[in-house]
N, C-alpha and C positions, 0 to 999 in steps of 0.2 A: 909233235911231242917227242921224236926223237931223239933230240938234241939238249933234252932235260940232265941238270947234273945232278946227281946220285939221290942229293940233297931235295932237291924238288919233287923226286918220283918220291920219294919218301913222305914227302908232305903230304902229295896227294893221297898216298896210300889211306896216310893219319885221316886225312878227310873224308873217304871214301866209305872207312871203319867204322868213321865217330856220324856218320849220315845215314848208317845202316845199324847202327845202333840206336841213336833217335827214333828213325822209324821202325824197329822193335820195342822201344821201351815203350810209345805211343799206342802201338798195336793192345799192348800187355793191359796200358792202362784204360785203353778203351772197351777190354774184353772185363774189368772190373779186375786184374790179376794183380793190381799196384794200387796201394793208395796214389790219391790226385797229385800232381808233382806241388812240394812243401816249398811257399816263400822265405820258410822259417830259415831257411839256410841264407838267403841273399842275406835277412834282418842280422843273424848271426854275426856273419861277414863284415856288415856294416859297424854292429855295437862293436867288434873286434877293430876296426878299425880306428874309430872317434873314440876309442879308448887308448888306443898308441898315438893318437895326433893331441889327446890333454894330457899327457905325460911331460 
């Protein structure tokens, strides 16, 4: 892994973060400290969507 450029160590960083932050947010919601994670966001996303594609 030495021979990583800049760019790459940096990803993984981003990976490493966002993987240790998962498994915090999980812990939180298991412990009841979080509501249950909301699908209401993907549906959001979605009607935001098929609303810019009938335009």
């Amino acid at each position: 892994m030495g021979d990583q450029s800049p760019k790459a160590k940096r990803t993984w960083e981003i990976y490493n973060i966002l993987g240790e932050h998962e498994a915090k947010m999980q812990q939180l919601e298991a412990e009841g400290k979080l509501p249950k994670a909301t699908p209401k966001k993907k549906r959001r996303v979605e009607q935001s969507e098929s609303s810019e594609d009938t335009k």
